[in-house]
C-alpha positions as CSV (number, residue, x, y, z in Angstrom):
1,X,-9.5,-12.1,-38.2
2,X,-6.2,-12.9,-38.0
3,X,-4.6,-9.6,-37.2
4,X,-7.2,-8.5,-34.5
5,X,-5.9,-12.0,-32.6
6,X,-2.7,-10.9,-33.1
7,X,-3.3,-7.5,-31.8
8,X,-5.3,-8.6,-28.6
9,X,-2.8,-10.9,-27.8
10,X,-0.2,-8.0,-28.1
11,X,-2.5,-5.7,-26.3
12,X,-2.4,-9.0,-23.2
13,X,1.0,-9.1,-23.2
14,X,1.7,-5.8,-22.8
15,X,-1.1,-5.2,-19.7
16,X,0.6,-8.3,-17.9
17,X,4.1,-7.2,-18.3
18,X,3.4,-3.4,-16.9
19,X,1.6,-4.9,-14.1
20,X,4.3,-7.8,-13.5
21,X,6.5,-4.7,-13.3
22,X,4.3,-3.5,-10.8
23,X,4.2,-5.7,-8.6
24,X,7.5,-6.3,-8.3
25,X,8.0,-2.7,-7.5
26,X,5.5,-3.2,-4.6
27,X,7.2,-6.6,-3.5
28,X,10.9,-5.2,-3.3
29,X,9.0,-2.0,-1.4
30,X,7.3,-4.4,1.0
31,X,11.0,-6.5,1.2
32,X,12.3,-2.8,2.5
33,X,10.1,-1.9,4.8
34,X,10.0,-5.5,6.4
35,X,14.0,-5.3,6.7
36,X,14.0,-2.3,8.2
37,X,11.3,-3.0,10.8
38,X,12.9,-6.5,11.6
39,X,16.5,-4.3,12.1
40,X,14.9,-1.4,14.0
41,X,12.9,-3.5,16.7
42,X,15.9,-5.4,17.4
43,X,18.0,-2.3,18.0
44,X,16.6,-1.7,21.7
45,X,17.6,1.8,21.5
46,X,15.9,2.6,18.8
47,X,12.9,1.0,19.1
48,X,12.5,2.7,22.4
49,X,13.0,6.4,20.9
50,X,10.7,5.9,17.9
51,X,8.0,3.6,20.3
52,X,8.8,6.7,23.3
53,X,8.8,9.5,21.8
54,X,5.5,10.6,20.1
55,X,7.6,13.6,18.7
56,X,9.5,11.4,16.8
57,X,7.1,8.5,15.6
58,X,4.5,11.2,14.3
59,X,7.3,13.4,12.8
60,X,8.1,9.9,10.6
61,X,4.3,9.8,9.6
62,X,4.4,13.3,8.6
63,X,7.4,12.8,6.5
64,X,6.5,9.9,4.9
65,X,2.7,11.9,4.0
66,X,5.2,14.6,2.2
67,X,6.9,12.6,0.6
68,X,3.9,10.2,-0.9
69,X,2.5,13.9,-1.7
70,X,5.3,14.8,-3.5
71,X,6.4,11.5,-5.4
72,X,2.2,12.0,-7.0
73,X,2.8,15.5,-7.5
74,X,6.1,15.3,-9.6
75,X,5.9,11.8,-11.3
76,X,6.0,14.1,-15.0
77,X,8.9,16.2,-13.8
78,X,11.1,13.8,-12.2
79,X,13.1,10.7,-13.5
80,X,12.5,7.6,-13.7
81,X,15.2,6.7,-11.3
82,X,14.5,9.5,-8.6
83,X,10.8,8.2,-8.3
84,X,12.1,4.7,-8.1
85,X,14.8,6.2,-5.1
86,X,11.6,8.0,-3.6
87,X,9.2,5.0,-3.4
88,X,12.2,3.0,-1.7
89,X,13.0,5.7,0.3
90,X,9.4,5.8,1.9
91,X,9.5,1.8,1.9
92,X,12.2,2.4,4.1
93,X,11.0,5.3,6.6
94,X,7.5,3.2,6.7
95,X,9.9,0.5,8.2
96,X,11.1,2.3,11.0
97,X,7.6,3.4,11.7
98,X,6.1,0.0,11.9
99,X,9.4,-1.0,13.9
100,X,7.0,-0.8,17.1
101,X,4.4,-3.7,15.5
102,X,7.0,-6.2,16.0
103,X,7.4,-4.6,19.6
104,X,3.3,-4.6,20.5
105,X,2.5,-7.9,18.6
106,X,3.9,-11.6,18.7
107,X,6.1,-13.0,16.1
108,X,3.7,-15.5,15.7
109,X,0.8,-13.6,15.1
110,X,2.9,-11.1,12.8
111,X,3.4,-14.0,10.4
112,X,-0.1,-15.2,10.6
113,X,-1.5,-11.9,9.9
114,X,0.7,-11.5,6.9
115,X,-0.6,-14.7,5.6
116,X,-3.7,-13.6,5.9
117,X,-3.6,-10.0,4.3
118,X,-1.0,-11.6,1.4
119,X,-4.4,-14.4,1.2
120,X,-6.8,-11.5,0.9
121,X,-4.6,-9.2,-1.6
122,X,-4.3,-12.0,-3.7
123,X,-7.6,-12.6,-4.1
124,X,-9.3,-9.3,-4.5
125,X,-6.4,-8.6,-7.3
126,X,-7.5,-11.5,-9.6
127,X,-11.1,-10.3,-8.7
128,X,-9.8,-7.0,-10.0
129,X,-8.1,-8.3,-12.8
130,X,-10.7,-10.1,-14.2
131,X,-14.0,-8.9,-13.1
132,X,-16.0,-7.6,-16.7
133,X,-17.8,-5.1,-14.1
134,X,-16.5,-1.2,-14.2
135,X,-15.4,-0.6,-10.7
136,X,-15.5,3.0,-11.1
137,X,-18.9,3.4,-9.2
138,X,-16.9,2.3,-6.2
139,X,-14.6,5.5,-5.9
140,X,-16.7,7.6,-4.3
141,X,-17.7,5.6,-1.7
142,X,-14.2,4.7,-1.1
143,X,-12.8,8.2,-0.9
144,X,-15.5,9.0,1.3
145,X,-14.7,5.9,3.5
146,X,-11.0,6.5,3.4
147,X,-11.2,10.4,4.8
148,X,-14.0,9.0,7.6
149,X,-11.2,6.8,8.8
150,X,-8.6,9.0,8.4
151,X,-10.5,11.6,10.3
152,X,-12.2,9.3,12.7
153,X,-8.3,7.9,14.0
154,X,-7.4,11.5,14.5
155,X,-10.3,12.1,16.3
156,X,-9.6,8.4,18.7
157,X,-6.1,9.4,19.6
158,X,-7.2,12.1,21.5
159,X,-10.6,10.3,22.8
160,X,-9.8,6.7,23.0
161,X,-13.3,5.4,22.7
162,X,-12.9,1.4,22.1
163,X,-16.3,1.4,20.2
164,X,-15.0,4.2,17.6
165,X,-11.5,1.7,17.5
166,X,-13.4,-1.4,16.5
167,X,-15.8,0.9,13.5
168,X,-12.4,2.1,12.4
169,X,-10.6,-1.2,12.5
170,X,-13.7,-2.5,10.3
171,X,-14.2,0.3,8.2
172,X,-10.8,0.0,7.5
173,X,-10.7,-3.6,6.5
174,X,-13.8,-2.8,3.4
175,X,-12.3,0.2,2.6
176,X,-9.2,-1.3,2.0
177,X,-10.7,-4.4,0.3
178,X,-12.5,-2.4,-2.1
179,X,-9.2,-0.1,-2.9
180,X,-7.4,-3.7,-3.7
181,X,-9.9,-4.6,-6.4
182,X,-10.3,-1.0,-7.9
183,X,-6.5,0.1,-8.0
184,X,-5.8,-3.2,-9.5
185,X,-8.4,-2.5,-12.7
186,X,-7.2,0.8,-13.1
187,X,-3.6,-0.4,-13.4
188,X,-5.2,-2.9,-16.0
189,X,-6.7,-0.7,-17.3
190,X,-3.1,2.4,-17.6
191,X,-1.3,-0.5,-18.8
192,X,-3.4,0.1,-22.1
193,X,-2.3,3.4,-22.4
194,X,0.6,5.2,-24.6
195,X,3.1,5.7,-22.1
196,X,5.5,7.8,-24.9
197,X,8.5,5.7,-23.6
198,X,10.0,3.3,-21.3
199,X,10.9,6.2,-18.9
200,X,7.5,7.1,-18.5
201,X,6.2,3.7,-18.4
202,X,8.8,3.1,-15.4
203,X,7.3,6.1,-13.7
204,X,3.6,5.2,-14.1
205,X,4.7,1.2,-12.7
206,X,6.0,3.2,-9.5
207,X,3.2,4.9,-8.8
208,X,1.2,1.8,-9.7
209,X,3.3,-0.1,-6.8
210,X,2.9,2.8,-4.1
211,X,-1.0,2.4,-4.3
212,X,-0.7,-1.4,-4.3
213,X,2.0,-1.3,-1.4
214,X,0.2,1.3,0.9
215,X,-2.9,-1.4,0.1
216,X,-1.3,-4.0,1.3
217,X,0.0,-1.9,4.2
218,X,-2.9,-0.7,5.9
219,X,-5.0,-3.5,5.6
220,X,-2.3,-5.6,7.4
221,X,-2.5,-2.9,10.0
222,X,-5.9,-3.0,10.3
223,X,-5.9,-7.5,10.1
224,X,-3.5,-7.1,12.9
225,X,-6.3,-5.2,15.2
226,X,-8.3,-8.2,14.6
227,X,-5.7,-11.0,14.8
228,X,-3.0,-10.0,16.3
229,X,-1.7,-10.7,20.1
230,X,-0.2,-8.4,22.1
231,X,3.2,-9.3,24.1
């Protein structure tokens, strides 16, 4: 009786120190990319050629897509310390990228919004982190959500329709509120696993923090369509 205490209170500590670790990978990415954005937008010159020049805004997004591809493609072949360089590498590019927020939006409602997502996170984390019911059923109605949006924001920066913006900006919000409770139980749920060694373990609380961090990101984004107010 004893020993099977002693081993689920192992097995706790373990699953709460990986996913400490991972979330202060996602925190120092969020740190980066908030640094960057805050020095970028106050660099007039280059706020005006990434906010100008579509060439060079979209050329960041697609960058930043190769190189999310490419940090989930390699994790087993890389080290620990390049994946770690990668994720704060696109913590960084994502910065200059959001740059023009803090040109469109008020300071004000900036820090609101970021209250408000941080409010939001928080809670559907614990919900994920404790809930007893298997989120799994959820991922395909995520995934399917997720490319609908993707697709459907494609399709409104050629059409600008304002009722597709608002089913987007929505869509967006559950989507993204879902993928905040489900990523969170299937970190709880890696962290039971045999990582081999700390390297690995390191590698898998990376990846762990990109899906947490581009959480976080993109339902700020989509909090700030709601919330925010434009200069």
């Amino acid at each position: 009786m004893e020993s099977s205490i002693a081993y689920a209170h192992d097995r706790v500590a373990v699953q709460n120190t990986f996913l400490i670790r991972v979330y202060n990978w996602m925190v120092l990415g969020l740190v980066i990319t908030a640094v960057v954005s805050l020095i970028v937008s106050s660099i007039q010159t280059f706020a005006n050629a990434i906010c100008g020049n579509g060439v060079i805004f979209f050329g960041l997004i697609i960058v930043e897509l190769a190189l999310v591809i490419a940090l989930s493609a390699a994790i087993n072949r890389i080290s620990a310390s390049t994946a770690t360089l990668m994720f704060f590498a696109y913590s960084a590019l994502n910065g200059l990228a959001l740059s023009v927020v803090f040109l469109a939006y008020t300071q004000a409602s900036i820090t609101s919004t970021f209250f408000i997502t941080a409010a939001t996170f928080g809670a559907l984390s614990i919900y994920g982190y404790t809930t007893k019911s298997d989120l799994t059923s959820w991922s395909s109605f995520l995934f399917m959500g997720l490319i609908g949006i993707i697709l459907a924001s494609v399709a409104n920066i050629f059409i600008h329709n304002q009722a597709l913006y608002w089913i987007v900006t929505y869509g967006g919000i559950i989507v993204f509120v879902g993928l905040t409770a489900y990523d969170t139980q299937k970190l709880k749920q890696m962290a039971w696993s045999d990582f081999g060694d700390e390297s690995m373990e390191r590698k898998a609380s990376v990846i762990g923090a990109l899906r947490l961090y581009l959480d976080f990101i993109n339902l700020f984004l989509f909090f700030l369509r709601l919330t925010g107010r434009r200069r």
